[in-house]
C-alpha positions, -999 to +999 in steps of 0.1 A: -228+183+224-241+164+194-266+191+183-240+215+189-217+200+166-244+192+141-259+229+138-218+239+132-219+215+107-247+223+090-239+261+093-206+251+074-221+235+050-245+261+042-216+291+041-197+265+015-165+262+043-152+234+060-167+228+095-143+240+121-116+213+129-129+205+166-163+189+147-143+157+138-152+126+150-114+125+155-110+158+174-137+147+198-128+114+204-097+129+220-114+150+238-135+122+251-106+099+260-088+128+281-119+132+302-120+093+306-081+092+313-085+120+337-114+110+356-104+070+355-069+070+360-065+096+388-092+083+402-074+046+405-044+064+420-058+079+444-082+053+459-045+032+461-025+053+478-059+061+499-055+023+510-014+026+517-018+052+536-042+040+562-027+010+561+004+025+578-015+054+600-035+032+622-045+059+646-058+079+615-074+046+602-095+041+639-103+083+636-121+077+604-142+045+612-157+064+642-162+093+627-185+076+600-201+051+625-214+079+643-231+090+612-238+061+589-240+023+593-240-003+565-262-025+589-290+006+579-289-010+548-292+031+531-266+047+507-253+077+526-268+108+513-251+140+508-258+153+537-244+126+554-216+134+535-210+167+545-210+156+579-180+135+579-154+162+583-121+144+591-127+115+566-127+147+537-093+157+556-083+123+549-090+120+515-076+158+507-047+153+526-042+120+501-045+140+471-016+166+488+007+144+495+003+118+465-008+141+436-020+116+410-010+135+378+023+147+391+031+175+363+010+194+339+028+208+308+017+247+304+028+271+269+039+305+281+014+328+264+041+357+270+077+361+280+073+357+319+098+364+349+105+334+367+133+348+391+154+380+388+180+360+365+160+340+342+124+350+320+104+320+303+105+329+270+072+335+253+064+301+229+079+276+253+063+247+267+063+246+306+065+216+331+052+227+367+055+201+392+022+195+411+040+171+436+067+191+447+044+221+448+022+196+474+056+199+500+060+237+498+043+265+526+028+236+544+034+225+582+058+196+577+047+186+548+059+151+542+040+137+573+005+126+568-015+147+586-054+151+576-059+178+605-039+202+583-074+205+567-093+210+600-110+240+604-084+245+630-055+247+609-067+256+569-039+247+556-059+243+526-068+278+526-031+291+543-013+275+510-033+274+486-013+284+460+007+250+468-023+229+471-025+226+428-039+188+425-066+204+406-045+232+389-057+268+393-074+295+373-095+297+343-080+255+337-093+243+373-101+207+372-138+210+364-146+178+382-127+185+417-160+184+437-174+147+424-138+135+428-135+144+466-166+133+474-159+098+454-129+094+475-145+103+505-174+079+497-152+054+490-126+058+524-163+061+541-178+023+529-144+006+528-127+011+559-165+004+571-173-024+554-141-042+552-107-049+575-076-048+556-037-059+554-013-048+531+011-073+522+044-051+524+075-053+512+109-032+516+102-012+484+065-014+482+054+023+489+079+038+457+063+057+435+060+043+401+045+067+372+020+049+350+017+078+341-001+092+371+019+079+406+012+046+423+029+024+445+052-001+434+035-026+446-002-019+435-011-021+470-015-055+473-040-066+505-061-089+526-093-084+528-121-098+555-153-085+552-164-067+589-202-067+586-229-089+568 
């Protein structure tokens, strides 16, 4: 990026213009702290509600901790490799079916390039500034779709593939989340060593799983827990 920016510099400088506006040291420090906001803060939402949620599914909790003790141990004293990775099917489920029901950056605003139908009664005029919802979009096609249920990503079932116009946690098109891939596989990594590694309590309350917007969604309680390490 930096010899990209300094040849369109340079190449300015040479012509006698100005160097195109996104050469700024202002232009691309936004840039940079959208990337870090997107991967960070997501990121931290997810691994929360990650937590919650197993907290309160048990059975799903017990499912994923035999699933990855078949395949890794931490007494092996090895980082799980990517093939390990791949392996562990229904932990995946788990941490996709986290990002469909609790969608960490809830809405996206969009700019209609061009007047655009939305129903038979109303057209989005071209120019205006458009806010889809990515978490109601998460409850829409699928089987009922505020219970959480990781085999809906089972090869069985696809749901995944069924709806995917409704799965949009990453967006779609040409403005697809670029890092979907690491971020799946640093949730799953992280479900994988955690549940492993430690036991866990959450410390609930009557309120405690509301969403709060920060801006992206987390509970109202932070997810507070006890920890008690399982394994030396």
């Amino acid at each position: 990026m930096q010899d990209i920016v300094r040849l369109e510099t340079e190449a300015a400088a040479e012509s006698g213009i100005p160097p195109p506006p996104h050469t700024s040291t202002a232009e691309i420090g936004a840039h940079l702290f959208d990337f870090l906001f997107a991967a960070q803060d997501a990121s931290t939402s997810s691994l929360l509600w990650a937590v919650a949620l197993l907290d309160s599914h048990q059975e799903i909790l017990a499912k994923v901790r035999r699933e990855v003790a078949s395949i890794w141990s931490p007494e092996s004293s090895t980082s799980i490799t990517a093939d390990q990775l791949r392996e562990m099917k229904y932990t995946e489920a788990v941490a996709r079916e986290v990002l469909r029901i609790r969608a960490p950056a809830t809405l996206v605003p969009h700019l209609a390039g061009k007047d655009f139908p939305l129903t038979d009664t109303y057209t989005i005029p071209k120019g205006a500034i458009v806010f889809p919802s990515v978490y109601e979009s998460s409850f829409q096609g699928f089987v009922e779709p505020y219970r959480f249920d990781p085999n809906r990503f089972m090869d069985e079932r696809q749901e995944d593939r069924v709806y995917k116009k409704n799965f949009l946690v990453f967006g779609a098109g040409a403005h697809q989340c670029v890092g979907q891939r690491y971020a799946i596989n640093h949730l799953v990594l992280f479900i994988a060593m955690f549940t492993s590694l430690m036991d866990f309590k959450r410390h609930r309350s009557d309120d405690c799983d509301e969403i709060v917007y920060v801006p992206t969604i987390c509970p109202k309680d932070d997810c507070k827990v006890s920890l008690l390490q399982r394994c030396a």
